[in-house]
C-alpha positions in Angstrom: -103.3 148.5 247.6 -103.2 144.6 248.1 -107.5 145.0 246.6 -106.2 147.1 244.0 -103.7 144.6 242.7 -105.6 141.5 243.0 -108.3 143.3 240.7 -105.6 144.4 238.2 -104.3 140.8 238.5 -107.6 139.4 237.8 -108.7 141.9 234.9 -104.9 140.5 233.1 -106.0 137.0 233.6 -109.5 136.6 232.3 -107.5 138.4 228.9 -104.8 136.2 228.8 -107.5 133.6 229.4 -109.1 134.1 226.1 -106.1 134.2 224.4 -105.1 131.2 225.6 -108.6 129.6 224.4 -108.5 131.2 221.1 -104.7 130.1 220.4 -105.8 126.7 221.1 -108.4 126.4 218.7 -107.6 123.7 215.7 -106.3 125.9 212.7 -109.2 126.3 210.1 -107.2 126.3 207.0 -105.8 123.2 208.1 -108.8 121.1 209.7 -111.7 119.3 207.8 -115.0 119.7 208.4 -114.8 117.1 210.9 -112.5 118.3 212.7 -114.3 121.8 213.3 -117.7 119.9 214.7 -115.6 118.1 216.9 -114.0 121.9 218.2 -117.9 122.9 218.9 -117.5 122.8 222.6 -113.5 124.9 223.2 -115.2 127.1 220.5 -118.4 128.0 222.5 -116.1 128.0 225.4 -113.9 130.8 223.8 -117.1 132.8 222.9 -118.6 132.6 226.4 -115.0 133.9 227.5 -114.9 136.8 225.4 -118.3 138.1 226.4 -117.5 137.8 229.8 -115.1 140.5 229.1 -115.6 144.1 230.0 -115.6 146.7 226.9 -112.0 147.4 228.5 -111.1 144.2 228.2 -112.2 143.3 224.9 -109.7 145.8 223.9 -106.9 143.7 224.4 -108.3 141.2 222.1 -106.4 141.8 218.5 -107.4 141.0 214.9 -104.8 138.4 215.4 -106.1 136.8 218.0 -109.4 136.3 216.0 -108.7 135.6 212.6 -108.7 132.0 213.2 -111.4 132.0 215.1 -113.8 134.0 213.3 -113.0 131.6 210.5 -113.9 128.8 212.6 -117.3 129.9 213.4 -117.9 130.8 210.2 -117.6 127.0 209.1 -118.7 125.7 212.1 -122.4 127.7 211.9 -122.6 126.5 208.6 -122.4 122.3 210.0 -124.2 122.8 212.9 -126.4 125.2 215.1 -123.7 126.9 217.6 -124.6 129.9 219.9 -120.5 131.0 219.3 -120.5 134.2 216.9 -117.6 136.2 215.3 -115.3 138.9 217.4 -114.6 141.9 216.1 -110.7 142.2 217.0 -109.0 145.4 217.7 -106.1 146.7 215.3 -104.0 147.7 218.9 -104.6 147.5 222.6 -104.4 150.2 224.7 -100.7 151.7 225.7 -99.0 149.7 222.4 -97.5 151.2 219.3 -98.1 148.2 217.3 -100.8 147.8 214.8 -102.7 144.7 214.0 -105.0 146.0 211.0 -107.4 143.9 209.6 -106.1 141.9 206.3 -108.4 141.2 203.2 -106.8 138.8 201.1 -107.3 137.9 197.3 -105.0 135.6 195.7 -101.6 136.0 196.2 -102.2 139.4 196.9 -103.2 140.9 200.8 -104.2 144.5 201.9 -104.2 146.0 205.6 -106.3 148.8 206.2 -105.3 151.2 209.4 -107.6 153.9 210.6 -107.8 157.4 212.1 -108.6 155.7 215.5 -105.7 153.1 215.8 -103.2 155.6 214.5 -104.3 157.7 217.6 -104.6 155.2 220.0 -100.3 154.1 219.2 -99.6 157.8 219.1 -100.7 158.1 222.6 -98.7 155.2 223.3 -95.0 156.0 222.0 -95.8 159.3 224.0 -96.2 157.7 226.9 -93.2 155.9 225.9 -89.7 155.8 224.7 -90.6 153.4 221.9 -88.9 154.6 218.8 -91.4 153.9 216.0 -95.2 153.2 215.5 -95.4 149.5 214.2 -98.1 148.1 211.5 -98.2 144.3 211.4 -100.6 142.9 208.9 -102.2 139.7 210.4 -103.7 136.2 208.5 -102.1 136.7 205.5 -101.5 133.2 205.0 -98.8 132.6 201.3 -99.5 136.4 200.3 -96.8 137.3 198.1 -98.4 141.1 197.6 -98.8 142.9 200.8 -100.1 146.5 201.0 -100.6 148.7 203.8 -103.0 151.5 203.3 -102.6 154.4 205.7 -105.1 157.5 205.8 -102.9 160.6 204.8 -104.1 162.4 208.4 -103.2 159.4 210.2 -100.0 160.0 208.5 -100.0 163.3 209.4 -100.6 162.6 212.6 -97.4 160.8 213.0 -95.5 163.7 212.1 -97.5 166.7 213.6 -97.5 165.0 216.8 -94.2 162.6 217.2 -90.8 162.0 216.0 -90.7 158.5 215.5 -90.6 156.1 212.7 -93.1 154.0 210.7 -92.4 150.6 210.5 -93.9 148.1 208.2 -93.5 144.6 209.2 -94.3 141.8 206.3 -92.7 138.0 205.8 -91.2 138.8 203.0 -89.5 142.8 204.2 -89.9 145.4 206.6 -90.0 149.1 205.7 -89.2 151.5 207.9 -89.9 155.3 206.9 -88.2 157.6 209.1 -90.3 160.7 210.5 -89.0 163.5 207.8 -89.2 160.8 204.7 -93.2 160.5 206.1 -93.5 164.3 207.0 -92.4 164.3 202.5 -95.2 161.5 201.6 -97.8 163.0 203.5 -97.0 166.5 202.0 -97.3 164.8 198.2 -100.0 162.8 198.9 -103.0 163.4 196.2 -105.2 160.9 197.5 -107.3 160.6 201.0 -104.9 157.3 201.7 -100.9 156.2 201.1 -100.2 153.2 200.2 -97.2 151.1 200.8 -96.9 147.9 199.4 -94.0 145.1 200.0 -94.0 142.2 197.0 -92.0 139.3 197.2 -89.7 138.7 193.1 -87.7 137.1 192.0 -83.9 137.4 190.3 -85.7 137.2 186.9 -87.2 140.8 187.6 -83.5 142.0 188.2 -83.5 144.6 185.4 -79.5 144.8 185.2 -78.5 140.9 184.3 -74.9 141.7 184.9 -75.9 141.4 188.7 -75.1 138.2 190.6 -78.3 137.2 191.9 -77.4 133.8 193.0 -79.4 133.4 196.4 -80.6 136.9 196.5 -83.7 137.4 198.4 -85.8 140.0 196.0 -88.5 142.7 197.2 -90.2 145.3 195.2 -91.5 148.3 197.5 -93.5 151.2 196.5 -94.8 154.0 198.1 -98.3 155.4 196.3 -101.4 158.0 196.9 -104.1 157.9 194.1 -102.7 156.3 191.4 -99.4 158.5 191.8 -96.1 156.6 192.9 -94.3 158.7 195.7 -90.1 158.3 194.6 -88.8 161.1 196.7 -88.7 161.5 200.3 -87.5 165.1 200.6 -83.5 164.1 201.2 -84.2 160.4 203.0 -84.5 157.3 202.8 -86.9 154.1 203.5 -84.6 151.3 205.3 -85.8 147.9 203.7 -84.5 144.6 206.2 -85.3 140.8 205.1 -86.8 138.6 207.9 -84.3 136.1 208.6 -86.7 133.6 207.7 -85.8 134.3 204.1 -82.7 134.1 204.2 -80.7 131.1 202.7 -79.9 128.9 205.8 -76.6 127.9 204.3 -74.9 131.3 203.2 -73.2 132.0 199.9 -69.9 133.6 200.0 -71.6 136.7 199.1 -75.2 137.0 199.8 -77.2 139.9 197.9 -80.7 140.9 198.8 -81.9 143.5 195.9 -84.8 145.8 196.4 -86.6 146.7 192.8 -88.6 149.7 193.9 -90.0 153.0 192.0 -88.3 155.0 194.9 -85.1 156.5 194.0 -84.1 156.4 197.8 -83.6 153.4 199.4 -81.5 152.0 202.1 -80.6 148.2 201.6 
């Protein structure tokens, strides 16, 4: 037992070692060129680490815990010769219902893309569980004021055949979350191989109805699409938008609104 503890004990550590190394890497969007030459050595050190790992172990490491890093090496391979390479980060680690999907960014505008397998893997884990809801948290979207999540329809289907928990989207500007029956209605009118949900920050100019007060109002547009078809009914339910505290005004009004301008006729504020 003691053996078998002190192993398990070990196996956390050397993870939560490379973490630790990764996380304390220099921010790339931040750092000159200098600056990354000068990181050569705790980069190489955070490379050896990770392949050190077991394949078990290099599951725990997320697209999060990468991103910066990756970037890193990226600029750093192109100053000097470095025997560091990029890691491919996982979207979830084993026995967690969240989702770290990897982030392609354009502009303002930044788009997650979850699979089959990691949609499996957090089933497994609310079932295991008595988590409520399967989370997707887009990562390294840096001032993205467009985020979009796409989500295969069977990994949707999934969700519904096999649990009867929520989906959550998680964004800086809004979180959606679609409860089990307004996902089982999605996936059912879904015309495309994907669904796409998609949180964008506004602003009180794209209020429609001017006799609204939209003094400090925090304003999200959310839509729900497959194909090129917008989803606006989910079959008697509703999508529960909530606004970060982060963006909300840090002095109150005596009435603060927080408007969500969506193509979906069924929203819950």
């Amino acid at each position: 037992m003691a053996e078998d503890l002190a192993q398990r004990f070990g196996v956390r550590a050397a993870i939560d070692n490379v973490k630790a190394l990764l996380a304390a890497l220099p921010d790339s969007s931040k750092a000159a060129d200098g600056q990354v030459k000068a990181a050569k050595r705790e980069i190489e050190a955070a490379d050896r680490a990770y392949k050190a790992l077991t394949d078990e172990q290099k599951g725990y490491i997320t697209v999060g815990d990468v991103a910066n890093y990756n970037e890193l090496v990226e600029r750093l391979a192109k100053l000097t010769k470095t025997s560091a390479s990029t890691i491919t980060g996982n979207q979830t680690v084993p026995g967690s219902s969240v989702i770290e999907p990897t982030t392609t960014v354009k502009g303002s505008s930044a788009t997650a893309t979850v699979t089959d397998k990691t949609v499996t893997s957090a089933i497994e884990a609310v079932k295991d569980s008595n988590e409520t809801a399967i989370t997707i948290v887009p990562t390294d979207i840096g001032n993205a004021k467009n985020v979009s999540v796409m989500l295969p329809k069977t990994a949707a289907q999934s969700i519904v055949d096999d649990t009867n928990v929520s989906l959550v989207i998680e964004t800086n500007d809004g979180n959606v979350t679609i409860s089990n029956d307004a996902l089982k209605s999605i996936a059912a009118q879904a015309i495309g191989d994907s669904i796409t949900i998609t949180v964008e920050q506004k602003t009180a100019a794209d209020v429609a109805d001017k006799s609204i007060d939209t003094t400090d109002a925090v304003v999200v547009e959310v839509t729900v699409t497959s194909g090129s078809t917008a989803v606006t009914e989910f079959g008697g339910k509703s999508l529960t938008i909530s606004i970060p505290a982060g963006r909300l005004p840090s002095i109150f009004p005596r009435t603060l609104l927080s408007f969500v301008i969506c193509l979906q006729n069924n929203m819950s504020k």
